[in-house]
Phi, psi and omega in degrees: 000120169249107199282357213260010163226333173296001236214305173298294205298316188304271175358276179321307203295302153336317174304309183289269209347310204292298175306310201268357159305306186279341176280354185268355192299292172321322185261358153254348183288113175215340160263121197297082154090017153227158181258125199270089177309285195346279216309317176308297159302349191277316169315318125009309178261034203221094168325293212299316173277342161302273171005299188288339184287337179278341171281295177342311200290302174247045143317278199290342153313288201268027149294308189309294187283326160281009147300314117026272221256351187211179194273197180281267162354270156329246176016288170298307187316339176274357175251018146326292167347333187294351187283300197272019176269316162321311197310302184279330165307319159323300186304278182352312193286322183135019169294224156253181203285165157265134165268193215279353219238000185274308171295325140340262179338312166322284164313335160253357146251043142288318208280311195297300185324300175329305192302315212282345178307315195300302177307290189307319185040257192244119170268357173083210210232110209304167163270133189308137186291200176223173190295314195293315191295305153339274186314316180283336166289333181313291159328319176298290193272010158252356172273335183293311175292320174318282171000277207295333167257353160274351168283346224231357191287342151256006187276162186306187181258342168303327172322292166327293177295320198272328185262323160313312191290336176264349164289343189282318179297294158354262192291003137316339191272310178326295195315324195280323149299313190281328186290310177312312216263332179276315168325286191324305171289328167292319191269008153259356170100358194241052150237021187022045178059082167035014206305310194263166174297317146342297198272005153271331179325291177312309181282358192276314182323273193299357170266292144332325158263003162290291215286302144354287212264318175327280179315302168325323158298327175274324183268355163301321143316320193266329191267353183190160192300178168302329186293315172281309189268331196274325163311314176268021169268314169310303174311307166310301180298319187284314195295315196309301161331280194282002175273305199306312177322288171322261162004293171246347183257356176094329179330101163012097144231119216289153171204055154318130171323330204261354206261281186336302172297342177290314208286340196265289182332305197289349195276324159317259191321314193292311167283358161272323199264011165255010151301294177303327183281323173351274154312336158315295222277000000 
């Protein structure tokens, strides 16, 4: 485990995130509060959102290495960061200027990310996933997300926009547990260059709901502002990320009455100052 390269790459890697969000916001949100197959497909033909899928790509390289080299657990909680990264991009695109009160925000979720490194401190070194255990968070978690978007299938589009974005961040936190967990396994030897049907399973896993959360995401675009989908995508992905890490990969995470109210508290600023950047966009 190296953070000193995991801790750069987790960064950089939040930074594309942040950029290929917000151009994809702009080329999808175009149907008022409905999810549009076409228009999804119609992106496909859309320089700007190909583009962004390629800042994604590579997002997710160095999202790879820094899994790679560090835990779950540290790692994902850094690609918050894509919010107040999102913000000067937004503007750029024609969104409004940021003021004083964006940058605010900006700062203080950097402070809850300090705090929660702190709180959290060394989490050691994850344990290889196993196939079986894999498949069933798999399983769990699209039937769960199903759920979640069929129940929500009448309701408004803020409504609407806020439960997609937290099933898709959910399973993006899963990919990151899944990633972590393949990582994990190569560099202990037991995944034997992919030889059996088992040691495909995590990856098979982290593709399919990576492909999943993607698509969920675009159409969570399409149906309501940003303000509504991007806080609960953001918000999602890291807890999710750090319950499963602590869960399945065994990874160290303190949980204390006083650890716990820290964990609520910095999960509170984050999702208020990623509300407030939203709407900038």
């Amino acid at each position: 485990m190296s953070l000193a390269v995991a801790v750069p790459a987790a960064v950089l890697s939040a930074a594309a995130y942040g950029v290929s969000t917000a151009v994809q916001h702009r080329a999808a949100h175009r149907s008022a509060g409905h999810a549009d197959a076409r228009g999804l497909v119609s992106l496909l033909r859309d320089p700007r959102w190909l583009a962004s899928v390629g800042g994604d790509g590579l997002g997710l390289v160095l999202q790879v290495l820094a899994l790679a080299t560090g835990p779950v657990v540290l790692v994902q909680p850094l690609l918050v960061l894509a919010v107040p990264v999102s913000l000067p991009v937004g503007w750029l695109l024609g969104g409004p200027r940021p003021g004083s009160r964006d940058y605010a925000a900006c700062g203080a979720i950097l402070a809850a990310l300090a705090t929660f490194f702190v709180v959290i401190g060394d989490p050691g070194s994850a344990r290889p996933l196993a196939p079986t255990t894999a498949a069933v968070a798999v399983v769990v978690a699209g039937i769960g997300g199903g759920v979640v978007i069929a129940a929500v299938r009448g309701a408004g589009a803020t409504v609407r926009a806020a439960a997609y974005g937290a099933v898709a961040g959910a399973w993006f936190g899963l990919v990151g547990v899944l990633l972590d967990g393949v990582a994990t396994a190569w560099q202990h030897g037991s995944w034997r260059a992919l030889e059996t049907a088992g040691g495909w399973v995590p990856l098979a896993g982290l593709l399919v709901m990576g492909a999943l959360a993607l698509t969920l995401t675009q159409v969570s675009f399409q149906v309501g502002a940003l303000g509504a989908s991007f806080p609960a995508n953001e918000s999602a992905a890291p807890v999710v990320a750090v319950v499963l890490g602590a869960a399945l990969l065994h990874e160290h995470v303190p949980f204390t009455p006083l650890a716990a109210a820290a964990y609520l508290l910095c999960l509170v600023v984050v999702v208020g100052g990623t509300v407030r950047l939203a709407r900038a966009l």
